[in-house]
C-alpha positions as CSV (number, residue, x, y, z in Angstrom):
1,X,-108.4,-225.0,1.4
2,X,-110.3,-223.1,3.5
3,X,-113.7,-221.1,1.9
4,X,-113.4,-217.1,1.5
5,X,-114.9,-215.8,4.6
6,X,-117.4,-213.7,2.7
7,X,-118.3,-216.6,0.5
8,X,-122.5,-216.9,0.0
9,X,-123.3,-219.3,2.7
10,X,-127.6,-219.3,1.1
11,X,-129.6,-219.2,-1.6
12,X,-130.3,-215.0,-1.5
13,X,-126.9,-214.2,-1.0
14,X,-125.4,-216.8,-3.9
15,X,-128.5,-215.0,-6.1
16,X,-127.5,-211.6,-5.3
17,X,-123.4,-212.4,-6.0
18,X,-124.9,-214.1,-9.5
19,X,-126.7,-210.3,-10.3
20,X,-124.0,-208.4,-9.5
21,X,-121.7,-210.5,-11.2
22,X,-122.8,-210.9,-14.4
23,X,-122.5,-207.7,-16.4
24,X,-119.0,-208.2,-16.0
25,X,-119.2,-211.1,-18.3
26,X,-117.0,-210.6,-21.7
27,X,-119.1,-212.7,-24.6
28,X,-116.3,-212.4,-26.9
29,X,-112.5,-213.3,-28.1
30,X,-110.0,-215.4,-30.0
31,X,-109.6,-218.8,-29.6
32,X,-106.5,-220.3,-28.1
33,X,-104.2,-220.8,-31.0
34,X,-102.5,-224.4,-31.0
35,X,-99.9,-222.9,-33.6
36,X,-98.9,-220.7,-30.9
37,X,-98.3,-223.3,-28.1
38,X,-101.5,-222.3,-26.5
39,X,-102.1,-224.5,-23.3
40,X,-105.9,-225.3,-22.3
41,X,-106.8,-226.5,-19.0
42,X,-110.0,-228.7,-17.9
43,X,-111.4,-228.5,-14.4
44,X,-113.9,-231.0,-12.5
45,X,-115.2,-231.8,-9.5
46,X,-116.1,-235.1,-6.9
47,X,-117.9,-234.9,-3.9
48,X,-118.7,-237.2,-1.0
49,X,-121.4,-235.4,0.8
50,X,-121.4,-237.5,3.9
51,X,-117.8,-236.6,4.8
52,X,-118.0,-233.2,3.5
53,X,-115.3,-233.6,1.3
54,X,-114.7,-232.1,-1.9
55,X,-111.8,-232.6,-4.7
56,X,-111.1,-230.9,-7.7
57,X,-108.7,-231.3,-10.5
58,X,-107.3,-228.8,-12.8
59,X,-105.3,-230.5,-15.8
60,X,-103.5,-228.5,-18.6
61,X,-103.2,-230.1,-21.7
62,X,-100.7,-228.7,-25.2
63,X,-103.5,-227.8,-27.5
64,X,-101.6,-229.1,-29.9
65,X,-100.8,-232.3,-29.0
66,X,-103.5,-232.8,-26.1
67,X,-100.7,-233.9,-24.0
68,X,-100.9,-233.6,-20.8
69,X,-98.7,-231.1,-19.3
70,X,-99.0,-230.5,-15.7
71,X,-101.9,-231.7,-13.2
72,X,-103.4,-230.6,-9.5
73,X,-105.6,-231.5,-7.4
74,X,-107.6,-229.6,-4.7
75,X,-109.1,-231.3,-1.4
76,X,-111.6,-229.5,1.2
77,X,-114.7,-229.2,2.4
78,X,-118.1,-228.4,0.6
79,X,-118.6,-224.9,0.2
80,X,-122.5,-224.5,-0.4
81,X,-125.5,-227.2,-0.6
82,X,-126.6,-228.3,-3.8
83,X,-128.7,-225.6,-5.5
84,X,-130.0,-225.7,-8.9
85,X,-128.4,-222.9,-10.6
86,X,-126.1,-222.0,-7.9
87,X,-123.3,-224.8,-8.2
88,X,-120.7,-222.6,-9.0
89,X,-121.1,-221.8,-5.4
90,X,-120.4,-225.5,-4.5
91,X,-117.7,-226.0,-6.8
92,X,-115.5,-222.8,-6.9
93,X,-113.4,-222.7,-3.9
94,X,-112.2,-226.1,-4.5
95,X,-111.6,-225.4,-8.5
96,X,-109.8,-221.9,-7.7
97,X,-107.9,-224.1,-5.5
98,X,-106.3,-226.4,-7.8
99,X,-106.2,-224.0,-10.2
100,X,-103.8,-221.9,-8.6
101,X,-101.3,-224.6,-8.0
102,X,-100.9,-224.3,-11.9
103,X,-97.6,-223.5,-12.5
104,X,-98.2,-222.2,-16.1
105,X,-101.5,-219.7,-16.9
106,X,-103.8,-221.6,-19.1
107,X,-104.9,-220.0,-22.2
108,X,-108.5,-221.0,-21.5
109,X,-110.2,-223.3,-18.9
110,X,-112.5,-225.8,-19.9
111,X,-115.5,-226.0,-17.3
112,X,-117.8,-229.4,-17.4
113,X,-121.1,-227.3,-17.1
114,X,-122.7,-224.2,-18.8
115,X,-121.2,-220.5,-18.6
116,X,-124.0,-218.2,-20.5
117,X,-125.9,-220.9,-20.9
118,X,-127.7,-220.5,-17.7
119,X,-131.2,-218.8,-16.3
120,X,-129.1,-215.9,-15.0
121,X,-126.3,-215.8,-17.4
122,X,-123.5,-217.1,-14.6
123,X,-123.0,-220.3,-14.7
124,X,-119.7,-222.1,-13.7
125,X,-117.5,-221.2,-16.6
126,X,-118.6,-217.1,-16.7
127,X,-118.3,-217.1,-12.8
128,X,-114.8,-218.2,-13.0
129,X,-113.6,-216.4,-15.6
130,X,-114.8,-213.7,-13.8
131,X,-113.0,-214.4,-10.5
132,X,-109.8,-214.8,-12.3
133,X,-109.5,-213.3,-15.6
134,X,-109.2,-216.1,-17.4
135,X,-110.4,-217.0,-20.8
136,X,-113.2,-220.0,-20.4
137,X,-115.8,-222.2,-21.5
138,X,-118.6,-224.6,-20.4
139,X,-119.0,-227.6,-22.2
140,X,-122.0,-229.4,-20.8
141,X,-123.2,-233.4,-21.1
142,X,-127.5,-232.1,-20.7
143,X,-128.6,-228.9,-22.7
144,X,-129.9,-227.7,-18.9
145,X,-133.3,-225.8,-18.9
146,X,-133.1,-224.7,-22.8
147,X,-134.2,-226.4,-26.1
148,X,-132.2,-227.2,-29.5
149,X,-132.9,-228.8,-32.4
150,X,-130.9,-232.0,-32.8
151,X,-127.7,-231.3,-34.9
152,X,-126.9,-232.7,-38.2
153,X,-125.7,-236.2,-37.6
154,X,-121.6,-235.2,-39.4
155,X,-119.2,-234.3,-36.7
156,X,-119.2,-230.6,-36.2
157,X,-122.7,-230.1,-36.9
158,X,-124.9,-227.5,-34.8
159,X,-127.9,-226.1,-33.9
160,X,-128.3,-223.0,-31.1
161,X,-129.5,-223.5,-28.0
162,X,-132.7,-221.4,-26.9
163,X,-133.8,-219.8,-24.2
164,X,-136.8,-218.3,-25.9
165,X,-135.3,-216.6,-28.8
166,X,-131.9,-216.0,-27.4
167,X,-129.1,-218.1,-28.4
168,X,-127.4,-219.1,-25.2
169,X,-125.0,-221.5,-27.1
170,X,-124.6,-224.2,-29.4
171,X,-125.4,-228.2,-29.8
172,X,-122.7,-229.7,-31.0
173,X,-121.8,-233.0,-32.9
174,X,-118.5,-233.7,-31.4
175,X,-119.0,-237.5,-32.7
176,X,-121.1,-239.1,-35.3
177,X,-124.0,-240.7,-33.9
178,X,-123.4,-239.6,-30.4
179,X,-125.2,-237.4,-28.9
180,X,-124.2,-233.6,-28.6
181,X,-122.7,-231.5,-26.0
182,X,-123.8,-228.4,-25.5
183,X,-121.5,-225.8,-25.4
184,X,-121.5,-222.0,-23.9
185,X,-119.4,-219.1,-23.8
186,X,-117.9,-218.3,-20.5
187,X,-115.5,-214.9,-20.5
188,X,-113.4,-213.7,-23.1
189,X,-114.4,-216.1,-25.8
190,X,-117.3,-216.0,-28.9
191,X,-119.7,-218.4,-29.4
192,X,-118.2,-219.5,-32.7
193,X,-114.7,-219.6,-31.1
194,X,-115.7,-221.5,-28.1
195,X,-117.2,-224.7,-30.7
196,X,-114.0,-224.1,-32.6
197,X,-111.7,-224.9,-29.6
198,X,-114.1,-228.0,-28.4
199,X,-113.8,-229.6,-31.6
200,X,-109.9,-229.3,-31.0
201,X,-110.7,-231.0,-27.7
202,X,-113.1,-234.3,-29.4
203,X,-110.9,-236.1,-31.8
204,X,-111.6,-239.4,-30.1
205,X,-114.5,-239.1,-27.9
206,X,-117.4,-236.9,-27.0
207,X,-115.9,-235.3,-24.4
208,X,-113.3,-232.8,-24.3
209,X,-109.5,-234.5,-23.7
210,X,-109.7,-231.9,-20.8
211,X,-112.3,-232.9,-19.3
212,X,-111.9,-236.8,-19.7
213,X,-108.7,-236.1,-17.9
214,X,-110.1,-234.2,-15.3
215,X,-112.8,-236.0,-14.3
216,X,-110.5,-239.5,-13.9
217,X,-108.5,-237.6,-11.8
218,X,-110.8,-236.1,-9.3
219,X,-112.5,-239.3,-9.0
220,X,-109.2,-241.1,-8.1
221,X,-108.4,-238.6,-5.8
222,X,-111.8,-238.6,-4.0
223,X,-111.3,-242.6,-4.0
224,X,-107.9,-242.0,-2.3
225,X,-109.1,-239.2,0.2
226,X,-112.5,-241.6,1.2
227,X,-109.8,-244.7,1.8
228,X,-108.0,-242.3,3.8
229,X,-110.9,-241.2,6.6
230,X,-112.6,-244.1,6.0
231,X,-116.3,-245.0,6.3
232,X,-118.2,-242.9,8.8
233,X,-120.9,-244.7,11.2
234,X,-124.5,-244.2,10.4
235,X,-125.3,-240.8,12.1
236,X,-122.2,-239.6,12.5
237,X,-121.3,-235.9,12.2
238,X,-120.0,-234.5,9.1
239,X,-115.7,-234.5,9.7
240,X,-114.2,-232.0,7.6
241,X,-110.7,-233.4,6.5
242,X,-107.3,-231.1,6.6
243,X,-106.9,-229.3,3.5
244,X,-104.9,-231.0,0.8
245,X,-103.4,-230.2,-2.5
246,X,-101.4,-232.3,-4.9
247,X,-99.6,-231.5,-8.3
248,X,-98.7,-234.4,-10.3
249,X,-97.0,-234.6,-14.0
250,X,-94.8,-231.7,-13.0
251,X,-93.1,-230.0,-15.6
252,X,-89.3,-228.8,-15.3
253,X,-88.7,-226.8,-12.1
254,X,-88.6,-223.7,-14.2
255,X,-92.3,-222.6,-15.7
256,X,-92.2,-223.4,-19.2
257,X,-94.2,-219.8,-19.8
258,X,-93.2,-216.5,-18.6
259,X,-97.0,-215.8,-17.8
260,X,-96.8,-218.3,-15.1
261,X,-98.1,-217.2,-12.2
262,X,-99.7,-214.0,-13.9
263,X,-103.1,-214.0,-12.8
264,X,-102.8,-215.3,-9.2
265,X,-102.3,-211.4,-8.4
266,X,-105.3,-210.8,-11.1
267,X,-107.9,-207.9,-9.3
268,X,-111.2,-208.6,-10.5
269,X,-112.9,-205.5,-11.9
270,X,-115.2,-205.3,-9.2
């Protein structure tokens, strides 16, 4: 998996890539429509810093049914250091990785972060949608840098998150008496649409079934890929595996939608 060669390699040009990016965010759009067969797709990531190694897992699920329809993961090195604000950096190459083994388009990706929801309106989610096209979200675990009000305690209760006077997104009550997530608009999605969809996503838990499934899967295949190099001596020199990739819960050979594949050839309009 190796990173693009013009990939930010510091904090001025990862700053710069954020500013020009961002008008090219779309704040608005339908929600994925599980009547229509809509497929949604959740994407994490795992490191290990002292091997340099990197996993992420793109899962679709049937919005419908939250089944699980098809599964990949991504393995590489890390693409950027940790950076508040700039993670999408870290995080991208590997997600766009797995996400491309996707035999199937999703209908929206579910990020575990923010997408407006951030100080310069580019977090995760927005980035990637736009990199690819793709409708997407951030559903987040912390409310980041901004403040809420605590929801109403029924499920599906809300409040906006601030960042002054500026909604950035929502608090959301995906449980009763558990604590919100905190959920953003990415590209190609409203505000309203986006807490729509999540609630699709929580019928059991707090977290989105997309994200519950993508996290476990990252972290078993980080587990798999440490076991595999094994434990580096103290002081040892960061070794930076082979690339791998791995699809699991294939569907049939033939893609089940005749967007497959679609937006690998997508042209950002930049």
């Amino acid at each position: 998996m190796p990173v693009p060669a013009d990939w930010p390699t510091g904090e001025a040009g990862a700053l710069a890539e954020q500013e020009r990016l961002r008008p090219l965010v779309v704040p608005a759009g339908p929600a994925p429509q599980a009547a229509a067969g809509a497929l949604v797709a959740g994407v994490d990531v795992a490191y290990d810093d002292d091997r340099d190694l990197v996993v992420a897992a793109a899962v679709l699920l049937d919005l419908a049914t939250l089944d699980v329809v098809e599964q990949t993961t991504a393995t590489g090195r890390i693409a950027f250091p940790y950076l508040p604000g700039l993670l999408a950096f870290r995080e991208l190459p590997a997600v766009l990785d797995a996400l491309a083994d996707l035999r199937t388009t999703p209908d929206l990706v579910v990020c575990d972060g923010y997408g407006l929801a951030h100080p310069r309106r580019l977090g995760l989610a927005s980035h990637l949608g736009v990199l690819t096209g793709l409708a997407t979200i951030g559903v987040a675990k912390t409310p980041f840098t901004f403040t809420h009000r605590q929801p109403d305690d029924e499920r599906g209760a809300w409040s906006p998150l601030l960042d002054g006077d500026e909604e950035v997104g929502r608090a959301v009550r995906t449980r009763r008496g558990v604590k919100p997530v905190f959920v953003s608009v990415g590209h190609r999605i409203g505000l309203a649409e986006a807490v729509t969809t999540t609630l699709a996503l929580t019928p059991a838990y707090r977290l989105p079934e997309t994200t519950r499934h993508a996290d476990s899967l990252c972290r078993r295949r980080l587990t798999e890929a440490q076991q595999a190099y094994g434990t580096p001596p103290p002081g040892t020199p960061r070794q930076t595996p082979p690339a791998r990739r791995r699809r699991t819960a294939d569907p049939a050979p033939e893609p089940a939608n005749p967007r497959c594949g679609g937006w690998l050839g997508y042209e950002p309009p930049f």
